[in-house]
C-alpha positions as CSV (number, residue, x, y, z in Angstrom):
1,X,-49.5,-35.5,-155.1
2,X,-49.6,-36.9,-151.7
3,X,-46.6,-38.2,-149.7
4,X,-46.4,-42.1,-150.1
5,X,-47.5,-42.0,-153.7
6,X,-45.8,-44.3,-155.7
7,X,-44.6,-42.4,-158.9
8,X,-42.4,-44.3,-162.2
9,X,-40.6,-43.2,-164.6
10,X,-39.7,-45.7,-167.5
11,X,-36.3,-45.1,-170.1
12,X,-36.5,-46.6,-173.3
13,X,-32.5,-45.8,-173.8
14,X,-30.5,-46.9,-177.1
15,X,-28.7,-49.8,-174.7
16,X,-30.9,-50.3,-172.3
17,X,-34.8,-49.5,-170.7
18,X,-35.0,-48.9,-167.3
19,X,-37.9,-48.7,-164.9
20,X,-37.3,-46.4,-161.7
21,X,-40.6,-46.9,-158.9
22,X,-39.7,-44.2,-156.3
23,X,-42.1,-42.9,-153.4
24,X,-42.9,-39.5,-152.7
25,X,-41.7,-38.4,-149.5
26,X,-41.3,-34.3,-148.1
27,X,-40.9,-33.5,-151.9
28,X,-38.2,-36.2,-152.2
29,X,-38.4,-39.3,-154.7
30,X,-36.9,-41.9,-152.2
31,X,-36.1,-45.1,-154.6
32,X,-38.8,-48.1,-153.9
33,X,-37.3,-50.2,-157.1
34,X,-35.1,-50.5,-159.8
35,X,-35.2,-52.4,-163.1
36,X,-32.7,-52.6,-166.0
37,X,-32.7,-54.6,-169.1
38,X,-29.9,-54.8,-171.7
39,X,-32.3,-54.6,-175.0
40,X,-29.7,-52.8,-177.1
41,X,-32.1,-51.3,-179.8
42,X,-29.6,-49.2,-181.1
43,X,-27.4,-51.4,-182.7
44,X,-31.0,-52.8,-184.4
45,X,-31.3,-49.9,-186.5
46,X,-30.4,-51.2,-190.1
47,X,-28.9,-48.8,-192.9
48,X,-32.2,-47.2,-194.1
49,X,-32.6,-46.3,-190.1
50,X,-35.5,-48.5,-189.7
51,X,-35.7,-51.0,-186.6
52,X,-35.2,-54.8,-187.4
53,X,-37.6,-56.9,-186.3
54,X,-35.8,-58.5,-183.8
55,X,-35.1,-55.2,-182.1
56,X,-38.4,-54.5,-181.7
57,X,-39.5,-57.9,-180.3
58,X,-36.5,-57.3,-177.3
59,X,-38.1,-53.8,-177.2
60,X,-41.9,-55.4,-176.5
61,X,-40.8,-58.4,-174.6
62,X,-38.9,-55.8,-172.0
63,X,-41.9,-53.7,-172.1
64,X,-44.5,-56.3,-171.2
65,X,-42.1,-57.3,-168.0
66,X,-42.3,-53.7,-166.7
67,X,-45.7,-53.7,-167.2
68,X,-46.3,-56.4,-165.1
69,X,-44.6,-54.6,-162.8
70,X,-46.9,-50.9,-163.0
71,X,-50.3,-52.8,-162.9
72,X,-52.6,-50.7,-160.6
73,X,-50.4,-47.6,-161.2
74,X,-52.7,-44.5,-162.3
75,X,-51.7,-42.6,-165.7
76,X,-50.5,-39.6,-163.7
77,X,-48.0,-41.6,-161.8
78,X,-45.8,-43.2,-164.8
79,X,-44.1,-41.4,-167.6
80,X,-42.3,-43.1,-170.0
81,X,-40.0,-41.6,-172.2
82,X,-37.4,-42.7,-175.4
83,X,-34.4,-41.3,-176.4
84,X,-32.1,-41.1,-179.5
85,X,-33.1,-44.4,-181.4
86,X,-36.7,-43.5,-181.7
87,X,-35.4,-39.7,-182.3
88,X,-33.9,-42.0,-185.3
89,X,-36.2,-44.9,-186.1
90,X,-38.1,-44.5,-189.5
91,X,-40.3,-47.0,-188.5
92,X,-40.5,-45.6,-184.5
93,X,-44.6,-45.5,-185.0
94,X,-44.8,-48.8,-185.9
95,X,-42.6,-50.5,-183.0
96,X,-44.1,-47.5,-180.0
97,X,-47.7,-48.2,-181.2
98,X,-47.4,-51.6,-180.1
99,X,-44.8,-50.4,-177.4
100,X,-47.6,-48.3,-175.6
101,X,-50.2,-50.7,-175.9
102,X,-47.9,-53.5,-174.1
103,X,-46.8,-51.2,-171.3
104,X,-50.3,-49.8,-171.1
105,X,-49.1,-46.0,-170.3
106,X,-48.0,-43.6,-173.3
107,X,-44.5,-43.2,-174.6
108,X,-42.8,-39.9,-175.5
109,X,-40.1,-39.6,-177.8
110,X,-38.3,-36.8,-176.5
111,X,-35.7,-34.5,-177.9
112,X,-31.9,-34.4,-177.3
113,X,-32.1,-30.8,-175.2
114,X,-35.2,-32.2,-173.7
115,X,-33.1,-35.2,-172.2
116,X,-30.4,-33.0,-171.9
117,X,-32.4,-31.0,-169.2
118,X,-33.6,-34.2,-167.8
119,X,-30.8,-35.7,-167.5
120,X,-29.5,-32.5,-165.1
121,X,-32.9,-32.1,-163.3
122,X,-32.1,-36.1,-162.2
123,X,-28.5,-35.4,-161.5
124,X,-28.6,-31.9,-159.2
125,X,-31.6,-33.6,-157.5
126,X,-29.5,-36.2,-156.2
127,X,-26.4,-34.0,-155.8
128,X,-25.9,-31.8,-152.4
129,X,-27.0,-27.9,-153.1
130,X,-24.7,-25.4,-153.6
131,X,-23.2,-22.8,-155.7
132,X,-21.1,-24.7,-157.4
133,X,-21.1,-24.4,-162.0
134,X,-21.7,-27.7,-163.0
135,X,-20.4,-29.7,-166.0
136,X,-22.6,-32.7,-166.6
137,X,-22.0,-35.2,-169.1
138,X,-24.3,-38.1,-170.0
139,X,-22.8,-40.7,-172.7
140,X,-25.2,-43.0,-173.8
141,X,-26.2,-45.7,-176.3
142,X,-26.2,-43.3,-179.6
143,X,-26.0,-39.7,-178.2
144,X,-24.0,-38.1,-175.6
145,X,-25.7,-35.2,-173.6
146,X,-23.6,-32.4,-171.9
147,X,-24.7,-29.9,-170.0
148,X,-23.9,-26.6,-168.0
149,X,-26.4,-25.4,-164.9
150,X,-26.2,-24.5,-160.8
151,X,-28.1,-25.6,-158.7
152,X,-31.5,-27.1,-159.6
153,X,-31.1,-24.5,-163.1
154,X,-29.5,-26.3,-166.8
155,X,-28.3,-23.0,-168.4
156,X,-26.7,-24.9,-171.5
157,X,-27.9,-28.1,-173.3
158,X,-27.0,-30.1,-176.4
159,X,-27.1,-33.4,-177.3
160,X,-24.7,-35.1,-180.0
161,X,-24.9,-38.1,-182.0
162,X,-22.1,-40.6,-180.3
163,X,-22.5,-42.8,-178.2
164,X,-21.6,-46.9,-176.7
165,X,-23.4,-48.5,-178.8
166,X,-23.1,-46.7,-182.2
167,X,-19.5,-46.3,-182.4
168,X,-18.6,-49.7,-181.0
169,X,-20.6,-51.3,-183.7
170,X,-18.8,-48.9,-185.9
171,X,-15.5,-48.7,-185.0
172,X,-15.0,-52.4,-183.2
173,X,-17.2,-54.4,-185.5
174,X,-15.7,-57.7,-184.9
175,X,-15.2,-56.2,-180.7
176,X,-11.2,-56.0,-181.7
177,X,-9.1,-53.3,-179.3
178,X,-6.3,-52.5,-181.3
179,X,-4.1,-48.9,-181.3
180,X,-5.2,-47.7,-184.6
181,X,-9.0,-48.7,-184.0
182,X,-9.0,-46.2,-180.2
183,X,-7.2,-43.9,-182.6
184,X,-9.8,-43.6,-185.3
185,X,-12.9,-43.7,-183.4
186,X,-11.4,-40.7,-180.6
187,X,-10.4,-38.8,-183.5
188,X,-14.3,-39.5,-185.2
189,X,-15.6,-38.6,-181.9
190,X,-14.0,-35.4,-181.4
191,X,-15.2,-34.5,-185.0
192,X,-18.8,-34.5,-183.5
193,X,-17.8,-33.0,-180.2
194,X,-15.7,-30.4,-180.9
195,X,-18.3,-27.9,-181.5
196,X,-19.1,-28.0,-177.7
197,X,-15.3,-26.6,-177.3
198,X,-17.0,-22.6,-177.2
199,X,-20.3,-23.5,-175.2
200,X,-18.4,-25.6,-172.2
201,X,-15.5,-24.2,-172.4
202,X,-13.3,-24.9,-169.0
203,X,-13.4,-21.4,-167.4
204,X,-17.6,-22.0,-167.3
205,X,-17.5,-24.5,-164.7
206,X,-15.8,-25.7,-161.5
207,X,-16.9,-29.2,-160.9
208,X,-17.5,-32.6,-163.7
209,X,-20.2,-34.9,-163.0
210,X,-20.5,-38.0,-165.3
211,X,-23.7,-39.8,-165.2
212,X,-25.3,-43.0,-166.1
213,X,-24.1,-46.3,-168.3
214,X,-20.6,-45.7,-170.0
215,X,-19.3,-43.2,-167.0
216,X,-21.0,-45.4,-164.2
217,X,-19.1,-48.4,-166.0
218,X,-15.7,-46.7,-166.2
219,X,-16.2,-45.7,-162.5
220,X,-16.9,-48.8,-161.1
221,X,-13.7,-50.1,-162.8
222,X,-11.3,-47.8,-161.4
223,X,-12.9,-48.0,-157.7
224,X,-12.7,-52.0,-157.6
225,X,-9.1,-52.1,-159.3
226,X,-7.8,-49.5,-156.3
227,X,-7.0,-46.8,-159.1
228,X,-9.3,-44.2,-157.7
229,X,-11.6,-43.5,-154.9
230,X,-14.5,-43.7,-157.7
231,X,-13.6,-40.6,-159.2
232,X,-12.8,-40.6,-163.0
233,X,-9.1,-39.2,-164.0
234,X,-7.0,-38.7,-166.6
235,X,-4.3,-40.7,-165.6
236,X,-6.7,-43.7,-164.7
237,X,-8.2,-43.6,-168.3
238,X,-4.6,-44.0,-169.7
239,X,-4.6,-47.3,-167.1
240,X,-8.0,-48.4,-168.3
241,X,-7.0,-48.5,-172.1
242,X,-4.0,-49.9,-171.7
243,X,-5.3,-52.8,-170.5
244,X,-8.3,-52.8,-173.3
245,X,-5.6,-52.5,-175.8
246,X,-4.0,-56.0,-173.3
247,X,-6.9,-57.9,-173.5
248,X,-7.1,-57.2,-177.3
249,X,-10.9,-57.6,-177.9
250,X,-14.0,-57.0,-176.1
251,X,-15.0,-60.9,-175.2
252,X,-11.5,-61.2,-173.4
253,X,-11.6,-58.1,-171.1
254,X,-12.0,-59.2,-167.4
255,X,-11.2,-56.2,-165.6
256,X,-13.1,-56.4,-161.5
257,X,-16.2,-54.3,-161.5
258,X,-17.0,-54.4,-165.2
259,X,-20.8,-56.1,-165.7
260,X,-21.0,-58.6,-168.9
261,X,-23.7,-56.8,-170.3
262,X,-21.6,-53.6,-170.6
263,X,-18.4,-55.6,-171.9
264,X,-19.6,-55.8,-175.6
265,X,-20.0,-51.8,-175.9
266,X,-16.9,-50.5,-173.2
267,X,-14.9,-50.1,-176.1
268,X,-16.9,-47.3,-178.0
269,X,-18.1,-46.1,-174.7
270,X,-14.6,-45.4,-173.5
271,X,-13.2,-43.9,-176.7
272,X,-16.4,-41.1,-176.1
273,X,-15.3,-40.8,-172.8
274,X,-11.7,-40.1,-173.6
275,X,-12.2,-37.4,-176.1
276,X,-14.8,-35.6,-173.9
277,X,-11.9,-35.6,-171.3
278,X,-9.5,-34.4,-174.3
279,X,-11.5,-31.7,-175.9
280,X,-13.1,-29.9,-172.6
281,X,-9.6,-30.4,-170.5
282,X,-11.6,-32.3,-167.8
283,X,-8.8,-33.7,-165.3
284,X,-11.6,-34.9,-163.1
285,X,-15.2,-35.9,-163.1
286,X,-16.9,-37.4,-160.3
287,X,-19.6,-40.2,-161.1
288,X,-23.3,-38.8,-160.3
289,X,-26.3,-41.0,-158.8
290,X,-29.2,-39.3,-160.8
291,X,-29.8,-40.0,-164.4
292,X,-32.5,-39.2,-166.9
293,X,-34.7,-41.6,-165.2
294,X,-34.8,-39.5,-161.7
295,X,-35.3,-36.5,-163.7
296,X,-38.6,-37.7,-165.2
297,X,-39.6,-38.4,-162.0
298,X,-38.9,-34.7,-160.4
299,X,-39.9,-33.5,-163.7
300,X,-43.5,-35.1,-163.2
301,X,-43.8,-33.1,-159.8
302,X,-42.7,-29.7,-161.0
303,X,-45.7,-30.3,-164.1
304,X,-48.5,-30.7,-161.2
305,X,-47.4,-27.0,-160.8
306,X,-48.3,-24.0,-163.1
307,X,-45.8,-22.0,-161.2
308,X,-42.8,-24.9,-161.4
309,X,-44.1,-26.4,-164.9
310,X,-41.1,-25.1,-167.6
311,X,-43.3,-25.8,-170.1
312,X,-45.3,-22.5,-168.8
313,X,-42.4,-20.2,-169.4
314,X,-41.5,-22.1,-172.6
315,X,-44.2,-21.1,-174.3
316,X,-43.7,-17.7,-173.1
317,X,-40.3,-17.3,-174.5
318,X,-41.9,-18.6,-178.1
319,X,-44.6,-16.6,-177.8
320,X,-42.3,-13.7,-177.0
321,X,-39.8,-14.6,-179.8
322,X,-42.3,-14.3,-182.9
323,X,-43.8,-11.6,-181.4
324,X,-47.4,-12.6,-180.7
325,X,-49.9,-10.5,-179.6
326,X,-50.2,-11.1,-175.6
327,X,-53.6,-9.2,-175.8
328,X,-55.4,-11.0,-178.3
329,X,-53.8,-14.2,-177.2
330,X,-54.7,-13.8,-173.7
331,X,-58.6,-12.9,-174.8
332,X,-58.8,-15.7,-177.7
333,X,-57.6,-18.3,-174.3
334,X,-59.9,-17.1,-171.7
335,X,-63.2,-17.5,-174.3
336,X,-61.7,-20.7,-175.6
337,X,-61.6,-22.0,-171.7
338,X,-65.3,-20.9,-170.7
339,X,-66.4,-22.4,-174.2
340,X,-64.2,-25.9,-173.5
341,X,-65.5,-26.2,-170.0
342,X,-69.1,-25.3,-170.7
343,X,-68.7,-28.5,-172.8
344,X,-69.8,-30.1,-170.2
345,X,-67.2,-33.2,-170.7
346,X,-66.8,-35.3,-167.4
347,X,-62.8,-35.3,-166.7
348,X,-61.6,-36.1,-163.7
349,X,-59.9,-32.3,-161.9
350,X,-56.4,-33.3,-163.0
351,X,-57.6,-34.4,-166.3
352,X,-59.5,-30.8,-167.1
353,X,-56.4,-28.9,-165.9
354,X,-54.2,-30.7,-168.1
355,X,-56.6,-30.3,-171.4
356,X,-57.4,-26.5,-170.5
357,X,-53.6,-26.0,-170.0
358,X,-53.3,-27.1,-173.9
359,X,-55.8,-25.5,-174.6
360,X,-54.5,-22.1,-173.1
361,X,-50.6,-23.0,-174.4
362,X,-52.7,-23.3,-178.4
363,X,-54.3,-19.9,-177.8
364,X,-51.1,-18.3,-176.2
365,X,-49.3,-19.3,-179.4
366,X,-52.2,-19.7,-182.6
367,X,-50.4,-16.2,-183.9
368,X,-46.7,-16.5,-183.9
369,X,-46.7,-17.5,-187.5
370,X,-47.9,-14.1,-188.6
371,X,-44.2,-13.0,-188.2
372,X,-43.3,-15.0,-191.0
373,X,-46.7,-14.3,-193.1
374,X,-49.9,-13.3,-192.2
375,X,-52.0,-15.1,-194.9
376,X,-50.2,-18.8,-193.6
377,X,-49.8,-17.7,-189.9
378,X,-51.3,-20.7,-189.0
379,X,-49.5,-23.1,-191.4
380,X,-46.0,-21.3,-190.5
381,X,-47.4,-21.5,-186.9
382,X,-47.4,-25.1,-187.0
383,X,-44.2,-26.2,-188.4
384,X,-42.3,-24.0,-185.8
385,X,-43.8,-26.1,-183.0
386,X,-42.8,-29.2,-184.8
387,X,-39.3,-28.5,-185.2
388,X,-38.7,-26.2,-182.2
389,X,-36.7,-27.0,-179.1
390,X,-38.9,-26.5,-176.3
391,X,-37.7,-27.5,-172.9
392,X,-40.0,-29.7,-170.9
393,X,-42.2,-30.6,-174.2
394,X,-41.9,-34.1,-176.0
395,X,-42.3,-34.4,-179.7
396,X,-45.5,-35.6,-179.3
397,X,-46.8,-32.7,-177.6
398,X,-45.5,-30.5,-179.5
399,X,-47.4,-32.0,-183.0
400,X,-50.3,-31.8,-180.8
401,X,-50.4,-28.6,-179.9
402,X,-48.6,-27.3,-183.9
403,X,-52.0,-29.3,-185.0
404,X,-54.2,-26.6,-182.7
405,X,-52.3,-24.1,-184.1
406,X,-52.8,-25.3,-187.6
407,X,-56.6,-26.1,-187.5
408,X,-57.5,-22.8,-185.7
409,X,-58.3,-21.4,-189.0
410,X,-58.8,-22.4,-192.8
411,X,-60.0,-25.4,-194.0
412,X,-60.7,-28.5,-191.5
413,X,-60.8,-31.4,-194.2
414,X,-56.8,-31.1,-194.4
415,X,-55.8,-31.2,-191.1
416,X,-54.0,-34.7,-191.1
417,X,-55.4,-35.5,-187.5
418,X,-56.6,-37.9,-185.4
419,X,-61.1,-36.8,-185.2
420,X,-61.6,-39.7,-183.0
421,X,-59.8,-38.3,-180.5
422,X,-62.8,-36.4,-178.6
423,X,-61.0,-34.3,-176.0
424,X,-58.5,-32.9,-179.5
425,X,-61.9,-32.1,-181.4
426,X,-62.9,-30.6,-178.9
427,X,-60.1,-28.4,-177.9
428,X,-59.9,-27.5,-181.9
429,X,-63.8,-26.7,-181.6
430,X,-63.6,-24.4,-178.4
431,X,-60.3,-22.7,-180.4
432,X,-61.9,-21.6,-183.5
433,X,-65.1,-20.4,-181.8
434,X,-62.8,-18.3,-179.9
435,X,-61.1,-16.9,-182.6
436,X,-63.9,-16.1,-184.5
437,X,-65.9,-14.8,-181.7
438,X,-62.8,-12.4,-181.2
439,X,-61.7,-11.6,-184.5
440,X,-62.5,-8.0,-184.2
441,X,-59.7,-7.9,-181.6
442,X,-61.7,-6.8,-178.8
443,X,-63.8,-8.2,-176.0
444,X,-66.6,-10.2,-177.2
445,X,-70.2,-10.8,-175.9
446,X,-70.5,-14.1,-175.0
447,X,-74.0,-13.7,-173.6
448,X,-76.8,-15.4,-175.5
449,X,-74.1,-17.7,-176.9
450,X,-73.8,-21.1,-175.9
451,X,-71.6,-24.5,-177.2
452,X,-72.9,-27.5,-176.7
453,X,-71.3,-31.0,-177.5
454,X,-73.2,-33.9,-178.5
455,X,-72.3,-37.3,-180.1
456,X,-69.2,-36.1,-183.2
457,X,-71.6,-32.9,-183.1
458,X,-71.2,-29.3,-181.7
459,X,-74.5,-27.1,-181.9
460,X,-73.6,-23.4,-181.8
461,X,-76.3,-21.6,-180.2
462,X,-77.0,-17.6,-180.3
463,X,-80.4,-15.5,-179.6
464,X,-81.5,-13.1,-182.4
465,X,-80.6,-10.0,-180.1
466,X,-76.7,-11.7,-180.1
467,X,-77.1,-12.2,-183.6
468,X,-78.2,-9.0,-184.9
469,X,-76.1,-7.0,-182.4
470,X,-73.1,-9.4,-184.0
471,X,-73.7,-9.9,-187.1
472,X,-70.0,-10.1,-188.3
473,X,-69.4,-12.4,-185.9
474,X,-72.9,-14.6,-186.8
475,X,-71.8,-14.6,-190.2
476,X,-68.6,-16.3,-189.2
477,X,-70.1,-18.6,-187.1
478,X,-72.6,-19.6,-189.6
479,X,-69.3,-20.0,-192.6
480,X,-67.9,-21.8,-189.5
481,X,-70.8,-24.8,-189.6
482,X,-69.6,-25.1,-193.4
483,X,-66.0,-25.9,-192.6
484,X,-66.7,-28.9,-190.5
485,X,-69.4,-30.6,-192.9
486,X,-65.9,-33.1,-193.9
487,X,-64.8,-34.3,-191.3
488,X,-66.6,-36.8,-189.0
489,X,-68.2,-34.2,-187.0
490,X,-70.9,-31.6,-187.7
491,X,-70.8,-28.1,-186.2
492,X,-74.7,-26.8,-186.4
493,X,-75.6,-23.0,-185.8
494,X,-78.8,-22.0,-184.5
C-alpha cells in the first residue's frame, strides 16, 4: 500500500461498533476519523443464546451509517471484524448475512486469542518501543482479553467470558449498587479469571496497560476527579466504589468524566476491573491509546507481506505439530499453483496472491489428519482447522480453508459447500488434480497436461504419450471426472 491510502478497520464489539478511518503515512496509521455507537448487542442475546430482533435491527441500523461513511473504499482497504457476541450468537448467520450486505465489505467473526493478539498489535503500536514485559488487559462487553508480549511480539493470549455488559445485566439487573451485589459479582468474576493466576503471573511483567471501554472509562474518572494523573490505582478504585456504592444505582451516578452511554454498564465493568487488579496484584495500570480497532488496521499491513503475514508461520507451526509431510506438501502446492493460475481466471494481482496464498496454506496442510488416521486424514484434517486456534486467521477462514482440506479427496457430493463460489471450486479443482497427479509421492510430469476452466466445467486434458507413460495417474484422473458428476460442475477428461 501506498502512503496516503485511506485504510478502516470496523469493531462490531458486544457494547459497542466502532469505525477507525486512518491514513497510511511512513508505515504509520495516523487517525483521519473516528466513529462509535452504543448498540449494546450483548445484552440482546436471549437465554437459548440467539439475538433478539431488536438487537439486530441496532446492529444493521449502525452498520448502514458506517457504510455511508466507506463508500468509494476498495475491499482491500476495510476489514471488519466481531467479537464475543457473534463468537456466541446461535443465530450470528442470520443477523451478519444481512450485516455484510448493509456495510457492503465482509465481516469476520474472530476468535478470543485472535482479538487477544489484536488487541496487543493495536496497543504496542501506539505505545513508545522498548524492552519493557508488558501486561495488557482489554475488558469488554462479554469477554475480557489479557495478554503478555514486548515489543511489537504477544507471547501469551487468552480471552475469558466476563465482561460490562454481561455481568451488569447479571449481577445489577434492576442497575442497583449495593455491598453484597460488588461482592457477588467480584467473587463470580474471579471464578472465571483465576485460571490466568499461573500464565500472568506478577514476576512475568513490569508494566500494566489497560485498554479500551471499561478501563478508558475508569481512567477518565479518576483524571477529571483529581485522583490520579490518568493512571489506574488501587487506592483510587477503593475511591471509585465507594462512591458507586454512594450513588446507590447506576441512573444516579454523576461522577465528572463518566459518558452516559457508559453509565448503565460501569457497574459490571468496574467489578471486572477490580478483581483483575485483585487476582494479578496489579497496583498500577496505565490506560493505553490503541485498541483492537488499531490492531486491524496494522494487522491489514503486515498481511500485504508474506514475510510479516502471522498467518504464514501459523500454518507452519500446524503443519509442524501433526507432523505433515513438508515434501509432499510443498510438491502437491507448487502443481496445485501452476494448475490454479493456468486457469486462466482474470483477478486483479492482489486478488491472485490472496487465492494462490489459500491455495498454498490448503496444500501445506491437506495431510495433517493422517496423524490421527490415515483412511479419514482428510475428514480429521478438517475439523482441526475448525476448532483450532490460529493467530491471525478468523473463523471464517479457517472453515474455508478445513473445507479444502476436506474436499481434497473422497467424495465431492458431501462436501456441505458453497459451488457457486467460482474462485472455492476452483481452488478445490486445482487441489485434487494436484494430489492425484502426485500421489506416487514424487515429481510429476505435467507436460502434455493441461486444466482448463469453462462455464461450472473443468476439462482435463492429457496426450496419449502422457497417458500411457502415466497410466496410474490417467486412471485417477479419469475416476476423478466421476466424482464431480453431483455437484453443479462437470470435470471432463480427454
Amino acid at each position: 500500500m501506498q502512503d496516503g491510502t485511506l485504510l478502516a478497520a470496523v469493531d462490531l464489539g458486544s457494547n459497542s461498533f466502532r469505525l477507525e478511518i486512518g491514513r497510511l503515512d511512513f508505515g504509520q496509521v495516523r487517525r483521519v476519523e473516528y466513529l462509535k455507537e452504543t448498540v449494546r448487542q450483548g445484552n440482546g442475546l436471549d437465554e437459548a443464546r440467539n439475538l433478539t430482533a431488536e438487537a439486530m435491527e441496532r446492529g444493521w441500523a449502525c452498520l448502514a451509517r458506517f457504510a455511508e461513511r466507506l463508500a468509494g473504499f476498495a475491499p482491500p482497504q476495510v476489514r471488519a471484524v466481531a467479537t464475543q457476541t457473534l463468537r456466541e450468537a446461535r443465530n450470528r448467520e442470520v443477523f451478519l448475512a444481512r450485516a455484510r450486505q448493509i456495510l457492503g465489505f465482509p465481516i469476520d467473526v474472530i476468535s478470543g486469542r485472535e482479538e487477544a493478539r489484536l488487541i496487543y498489535q493495536g496497543v504496542a503500536h501506539l505505545l513508545p518501543q522498548s524492552g519493557e514485559r508488558r501486561l495488557v488487559v482489554d475488558i469488554g462487553g462479554r469477554s475480557t482479553e489479557l495478554i503478555l508480549g514486548r515489543q511489537y511480539q504477544a507471547e501469551v493470549m487468552e480471552s475469558y467470558r466476563v465482561g460490562s455488559v454481561a455481568w451488569s445485566t447479571k449481577y445489577f439487573p434492576e442497575g442497583q449498587f449495593t455491598a453484597a451485589a460488588f461482592e457477588r459479582a467480584g467473587i463470580a468474576a474471579q471464578a472465571v479469571l483465576d485460571e490466568a493466576l499461573s500464565a500472568y503471573d506478577r514476576a512475568r511483567w513490569d508494566v500494566a496497560y489497560g485498554s479500551s471501554g471499561t478501563i478508558g472509562a475508569v481512567a477518565d474518572i479518576l483524571l477529571a476527579s483529581g485522583r490520579t494523573d490518568g493512571a489506574i490505582t488501587r487506592e483510587a478504585l477503593d475511591w471509585l466504589q465507594g462512591e458507586l456504592l454512594q450513588a446507590r444505582s447506576a441512573d444516579r451516578v454523576r461522577l465528572p468524566g463518566l459518558k452516559d452511554d457508559r453509565r448503565p454498564v460501569i457497574g459490571g465493568g468496574f467489578t471486572v476491573l477490580l478483581a483483575v487488579f485483585d487476582l494479578l496484584g496489579i497496583d498500577t495500570m496505565q490506560p493505553a491509546q490503541g485498541a483492537l480497532r488499531h490492531g486491524v488496521l496494522y494487522d491489514m499491513l503486515d498481511r500485504e507481506q508474506a514475510e510479516t503475514d502471522v498467518r504464514n508461520s501459523t500454518v507452519e507451526r500446524l503443519a509442524a505439530k501433526f507432523e505433515a509431510d513438508p515434501a509432499q506438501a510443498e510438491r502437491v502446492g507448487r502443481v496445485a499453483a501452476r494448475l490454479f493460475r493456468g486457469l486462466g481466471a482474470r483477478h486483479a494481482p492482489a486478488e491472485l496472491q490472496r487465492h494462490e496464498r489459500t491455495l498454498a496454506w490448503a496444500a501445506r496442510l491437506h495431510e495433517i489428519g493422517t496423524l490421527i488416521s490415515h483412511s479419514d486424514a482428510h475428514k480429521h484434517g478438517a475439523y482441526i482447522l475448525d476448532n483450532a486456534d490460529a493467530p491471525g486467521f478468523a473463523q471464517g477462514e479457517l472453515h474455508l480453508l478445513g473445507l479444502l482440506v476436506l474436499g481434497h479427496r473422497g467424495k465431492l457430493r458431501k462436501l456441505e459447500a458453497d459451488f457457486s463460489d467460482t474462485v472455492f471450486v476452483q481452488q478445490l479443482a486445482c487441489l485434487r488434480v494436484a494430489v492425484i497427479l502426485c500421489h506416487a509421492r514424487r515429481e510429476p510430469e505435467l507436460q502434455g497436461l493441461k486444466l482448463i476452466a469453462g462455464a461450472q466445467a473443468f476439462s482435463l486434458q492429457m496426450s496419449k504419450d502422457w497417458a500411457a507413460a502415466w497410466p496410474q495417474s490417467a486412471h485417477l484422473l479419469r475416476e476423478e471426472s466421476l466424482a464431480w458428476q453431483k455437484t453443479p460442475w462437470t470435470l471432463s477428461v480427454h
